[in-house]
N, C-alpha and C positions, 0 to 999 in steps of 0.2 A: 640795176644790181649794185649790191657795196660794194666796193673792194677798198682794204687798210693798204696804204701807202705810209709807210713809218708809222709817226704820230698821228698821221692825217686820216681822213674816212671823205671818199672819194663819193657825191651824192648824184652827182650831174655834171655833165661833159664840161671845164671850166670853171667849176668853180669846187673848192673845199673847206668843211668846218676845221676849226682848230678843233684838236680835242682835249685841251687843256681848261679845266673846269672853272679857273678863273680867269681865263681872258675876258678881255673887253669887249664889247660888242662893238664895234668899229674894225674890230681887227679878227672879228669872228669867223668872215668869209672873207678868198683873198682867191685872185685867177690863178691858176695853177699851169701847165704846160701840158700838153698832152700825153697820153698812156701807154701809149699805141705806138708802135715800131716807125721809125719814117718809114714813106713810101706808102703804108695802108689810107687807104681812103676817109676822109673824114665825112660825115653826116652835117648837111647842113639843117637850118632849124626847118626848111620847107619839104624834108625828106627826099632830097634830091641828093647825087654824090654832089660833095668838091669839088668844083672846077670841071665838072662834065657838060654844064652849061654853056650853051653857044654865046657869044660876046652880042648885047641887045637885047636878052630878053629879062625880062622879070622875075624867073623864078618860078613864074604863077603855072601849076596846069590845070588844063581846061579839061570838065569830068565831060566827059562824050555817055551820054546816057545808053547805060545795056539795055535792049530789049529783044523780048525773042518772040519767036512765032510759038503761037499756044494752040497743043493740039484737040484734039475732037472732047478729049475727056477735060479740059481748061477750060473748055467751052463752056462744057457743059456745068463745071464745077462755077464758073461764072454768071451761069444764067440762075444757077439754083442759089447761089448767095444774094440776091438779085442785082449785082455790078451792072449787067445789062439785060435786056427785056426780050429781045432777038437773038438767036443766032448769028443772023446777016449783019447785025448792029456791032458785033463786036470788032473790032479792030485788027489787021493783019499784026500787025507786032503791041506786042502788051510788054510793060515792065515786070520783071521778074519782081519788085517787092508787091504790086496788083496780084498777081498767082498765087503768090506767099500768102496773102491777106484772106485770099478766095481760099486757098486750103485749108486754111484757119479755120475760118470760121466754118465752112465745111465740117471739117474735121467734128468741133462745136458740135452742130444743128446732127452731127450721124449720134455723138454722145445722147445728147438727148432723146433721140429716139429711141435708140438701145435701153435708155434707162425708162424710158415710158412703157415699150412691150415690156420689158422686166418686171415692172409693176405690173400690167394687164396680166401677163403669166402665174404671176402672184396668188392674183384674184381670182383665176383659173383653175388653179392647183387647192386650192381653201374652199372653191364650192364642188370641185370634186372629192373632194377626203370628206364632206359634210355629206354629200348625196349617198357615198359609201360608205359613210358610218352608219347612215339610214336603213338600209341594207345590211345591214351587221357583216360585213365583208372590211376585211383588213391584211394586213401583207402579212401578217401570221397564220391567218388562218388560210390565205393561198400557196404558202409554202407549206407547210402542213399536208394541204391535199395534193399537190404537186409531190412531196417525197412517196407521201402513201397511192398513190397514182405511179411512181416507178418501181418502188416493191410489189406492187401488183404486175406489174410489165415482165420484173425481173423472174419473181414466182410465174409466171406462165411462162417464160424463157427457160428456165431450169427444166420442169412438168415435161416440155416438148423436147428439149437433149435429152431427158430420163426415158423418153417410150422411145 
């Protein structure tokens, strides 16, 4: 984030541009003090607080890899991606970016199927409207006889409360 401190424009924890349009560039950037109240925690560059580190270590943390138990349906999302060939073959713990990858592309391989019967339905629908043109039958004229099919219902509805 910016924030104007006076003349200053504050870019990064420690350091600020002058913003006077003709300085030097030697004297462009210069350490600044910090922003921040005493007593608030500083940020060091390794994302660790300030001084919360035990005396001896490095700084460094070590990533412990997440994995989780992948259920019946991971399984099976994994065998159909082909990740693995067996059920029994796959692994009690799997990494969650492997799952992610298997959804993926799942996900993928169900598109293309949808878009493949979409088309089959297509061509479904074009030789049925062709077979029924054949036929000289059309949605006009089954609506048509369908109304004149219920004024016929209605007129002997009427006929039978009249006697």
């Amino acid at each position: 984030m910016l924030a104007a401190v006076g003349c200053l424009l504050r870019l990064r924890p420690g350091r600020v541009p002058r913003c006077a349009p003709g300085a030097p560039p030697e004297a462009a950037w210069r350490p600044v003090t910090s922003l921040r109240p005493p007593g608030h925690p500083q940020c060091s560059g390794g994302g660790a607080l300030g001084g919360s580190e035990p005396p001896g270590s490095s700084g460094k943390a070590h990533r412990v890899p997440a994995e989780r138990k992948p259920s019946q349906f991971d399984r099976k999302i994994l065998l159909w991606t082909g990740r693995f060939t067996t059920m029994e073959e796959t692994p009690p713990r799997i990494p969650p970016e492997m799952i992610d990858a298997a959804r993926n592309r799942a996900r993928v391989k169900a598109c293309y199927v949808m878009i493949g019967l979409t088309i089959i339905a297509c061509f479904a629908v074009i030789a049925s409207a062709k077979r029924a043109a054949e036929r000289h039958e059309s949605l006009t004229s089954w609506n048509l006889a369908k109304k004149a099919k219920w004024r016929e219902e209605a007129a002997l509805a009427a006929q039978g409360k009249a006697n």
